[in-house]
C-alpha positions in Angstrom: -25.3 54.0 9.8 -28.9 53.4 10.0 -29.4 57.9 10.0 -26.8 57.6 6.9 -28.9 54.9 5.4 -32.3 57.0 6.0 -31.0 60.5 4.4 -29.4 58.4 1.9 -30.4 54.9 0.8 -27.1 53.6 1.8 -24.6 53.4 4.7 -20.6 53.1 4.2 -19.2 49.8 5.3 -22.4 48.2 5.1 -20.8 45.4 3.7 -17.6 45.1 5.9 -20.0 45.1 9.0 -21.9 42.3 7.4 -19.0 40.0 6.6 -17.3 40.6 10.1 -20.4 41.7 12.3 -18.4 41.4 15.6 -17.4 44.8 14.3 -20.9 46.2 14.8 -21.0 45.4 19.0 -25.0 45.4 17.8 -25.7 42.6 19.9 -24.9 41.1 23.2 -23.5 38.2 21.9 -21.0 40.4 19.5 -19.9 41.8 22.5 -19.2 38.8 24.1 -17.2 37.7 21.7 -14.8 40.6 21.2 -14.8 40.1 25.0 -13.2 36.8 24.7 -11.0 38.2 21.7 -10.1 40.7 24.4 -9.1 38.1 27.1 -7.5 35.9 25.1 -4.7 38.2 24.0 -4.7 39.7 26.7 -6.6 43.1 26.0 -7.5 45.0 29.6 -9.3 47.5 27.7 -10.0 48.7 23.8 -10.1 52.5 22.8 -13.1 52.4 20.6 -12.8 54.6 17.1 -16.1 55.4 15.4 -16.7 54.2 12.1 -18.0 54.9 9.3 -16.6 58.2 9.1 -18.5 60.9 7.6 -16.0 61.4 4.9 -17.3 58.2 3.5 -20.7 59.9 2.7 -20.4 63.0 1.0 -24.2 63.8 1.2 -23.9 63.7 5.1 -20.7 65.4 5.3 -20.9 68.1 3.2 -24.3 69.4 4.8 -23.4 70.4 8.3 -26.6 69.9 9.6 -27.0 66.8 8.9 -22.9 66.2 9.8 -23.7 67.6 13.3 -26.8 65.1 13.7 -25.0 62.1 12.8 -21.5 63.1 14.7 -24.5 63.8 17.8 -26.1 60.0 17.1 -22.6 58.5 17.1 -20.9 60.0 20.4 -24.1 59.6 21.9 -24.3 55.8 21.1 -20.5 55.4 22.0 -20.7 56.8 25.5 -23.7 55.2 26.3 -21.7 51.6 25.0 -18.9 52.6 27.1 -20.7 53.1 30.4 -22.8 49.7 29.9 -19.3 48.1 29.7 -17.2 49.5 32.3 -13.4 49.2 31.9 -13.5 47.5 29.1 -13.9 50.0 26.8 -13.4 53.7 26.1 -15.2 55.7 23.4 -13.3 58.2 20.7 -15.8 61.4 19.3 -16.6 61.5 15.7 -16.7 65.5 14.4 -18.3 67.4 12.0 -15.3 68.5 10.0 -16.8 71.0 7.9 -18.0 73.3 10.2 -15.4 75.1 12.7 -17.9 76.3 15.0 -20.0 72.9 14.5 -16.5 70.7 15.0 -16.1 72.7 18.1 -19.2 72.5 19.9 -19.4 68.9 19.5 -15.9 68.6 20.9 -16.9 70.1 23.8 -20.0 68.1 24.5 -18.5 65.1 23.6 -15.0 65.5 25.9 -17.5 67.5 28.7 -20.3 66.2 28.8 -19.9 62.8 27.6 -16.9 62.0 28.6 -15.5 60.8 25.7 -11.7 60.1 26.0 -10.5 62.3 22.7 -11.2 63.0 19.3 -10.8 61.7 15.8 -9.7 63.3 12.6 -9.8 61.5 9.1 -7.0 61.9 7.1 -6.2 61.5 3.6 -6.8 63.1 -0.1 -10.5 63.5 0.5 -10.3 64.9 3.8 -10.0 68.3 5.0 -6.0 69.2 6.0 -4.9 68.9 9.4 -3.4 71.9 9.5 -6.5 73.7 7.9 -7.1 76.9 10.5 -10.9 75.4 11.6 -8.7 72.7 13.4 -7.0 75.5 15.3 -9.2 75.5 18.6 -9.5 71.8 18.9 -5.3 71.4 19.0 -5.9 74.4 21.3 -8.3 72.5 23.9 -6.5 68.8 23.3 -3.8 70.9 24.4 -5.1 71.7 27.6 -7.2 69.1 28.5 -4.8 66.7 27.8 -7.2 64.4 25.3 -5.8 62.8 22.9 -6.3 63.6 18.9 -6.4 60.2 16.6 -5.4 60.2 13.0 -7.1 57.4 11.3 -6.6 57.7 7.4 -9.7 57.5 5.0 -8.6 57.3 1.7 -11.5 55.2 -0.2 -10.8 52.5 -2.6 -12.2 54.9 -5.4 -9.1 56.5 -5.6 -7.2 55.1 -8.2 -3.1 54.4 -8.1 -3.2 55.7 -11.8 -5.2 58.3 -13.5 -5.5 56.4 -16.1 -7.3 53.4 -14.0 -9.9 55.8 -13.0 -12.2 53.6 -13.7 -10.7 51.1 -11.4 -9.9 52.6 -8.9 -7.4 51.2 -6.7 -6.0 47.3 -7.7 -4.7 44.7 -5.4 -5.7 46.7 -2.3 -2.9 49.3 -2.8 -5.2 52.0 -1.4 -5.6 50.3 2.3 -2.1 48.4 2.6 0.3 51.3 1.1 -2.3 54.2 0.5 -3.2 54.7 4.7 0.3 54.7 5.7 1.1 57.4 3.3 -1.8 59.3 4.2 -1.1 59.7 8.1 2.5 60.1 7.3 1.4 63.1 5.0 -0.9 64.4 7.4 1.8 64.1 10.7 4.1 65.8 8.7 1.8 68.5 7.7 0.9 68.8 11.7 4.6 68.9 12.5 5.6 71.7 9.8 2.7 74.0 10.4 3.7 74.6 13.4 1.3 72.7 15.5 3.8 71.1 17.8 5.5 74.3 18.2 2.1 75.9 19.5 0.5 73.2 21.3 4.3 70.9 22.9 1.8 69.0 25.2 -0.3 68.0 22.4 -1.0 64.4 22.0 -1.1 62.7 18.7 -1.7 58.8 17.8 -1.6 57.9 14.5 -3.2 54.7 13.4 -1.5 51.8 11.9 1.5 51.5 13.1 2.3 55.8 13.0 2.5 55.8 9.0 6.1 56.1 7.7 7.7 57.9 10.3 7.4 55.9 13.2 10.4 54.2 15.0 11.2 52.6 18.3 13.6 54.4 20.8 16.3 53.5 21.8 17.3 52.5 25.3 19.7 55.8 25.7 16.3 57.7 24.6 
């Protein structure tokens, strides 16, 4: 956030950290206290996603230099948190999305080298598709390595529910409660009828909140 600020002027969810700064982990004492969260339902250990996601800034996205600099700052940071808190938590890689041979390099470092535990890709109607071809070689290598690929979905509150309130954008918090279940639904099914799972059968997919639409216990004969 602070690199985002810099190029910038501003950093996404720079006001979400402020009102809930246990988010952040920027202190000791935050960390102590999602510790305690941790303990008192009962957490072992938390699989850390990292936010903001460069979706959320445009300028930084859209530049893959700058995209591979912040994505390098982030999984840097989050491995380095990681190991100062053993067993308690495990970091995710943030990628460059808009850059194949950028998205893949840090991959690599980050799974290799930092031993990150799996990758992230944000999903939704300002993100890149997930079955776009420059996603090809990291389905390919989460294949293989067995890390696992999270979908988190990104669609911004700018995004209105009706053309016609595009100068609202979306009301009554329709865009996080409705609009990020139907994005990782779109996006799962998108994964599932390109052929992905065909390719990749060992692949390993989470997708956040809850799965989207298409999730569903099994049964006790399954």
């Amino acid at each position: 956030m602070a690199y985002m600020r810099e190029e910038t002027g501003s950093a996404p969810f720079q006001a979400l950290f402020d009102k809930i700064p246990i988010l952040t982990c920027a202190s000791e004492e935050y960390v102590r206290q999602r510790l305690l969260h941790m303990d008192a339902a009962g957490v072992i250990c938390q699989i850390l996603i990292p936010l903001p996601w460069l979706e959320a800034c445009h300028e930084i996205w859209a530049d893959p230099k700058k995209a591979v600099k912040a994505c390098r700052i982030a999984n840097e940071d989050m491995a380095k948190f990681c190991r100062a808190n053993p067993g308690r938590f495990l970091g995710v890689a943030l990628l460059p999305t808009i850059d194949e041979k950028a998205l893949i390099q840090e991959y690599r470092y980050a799974i290799n080298h930092l031993k990150l535990v799996g990758s992230v890709i944000f999903v939704g109607c300002d993100g890149v598709p997930p079955d776009d071809a420059r996603f090809e070689s990291i389905y390919r290598e989460s294949n293989a390595n067995g890390t696992p690929i999270w979908l988190h979905p990104s669609r911004p509150q700018s995004t209105p529910d009706y053309k016609c309130y595009s100068d609202r954008g979306s009301m009554h918090a329709i865009w996080n409660s409705l609009g990020w279940i139907y994005d990782t639904s779109v996006a799962m099914v998108h994964i599932a009828l390109s052929g992905v799972l065909q390719r990749y059968p060992d692949i390993k997919i989470v997708g956040h909140h809850g799965g989207g639409m298409y999730s569903r216990k099994r049964t006790a004969k399954e």
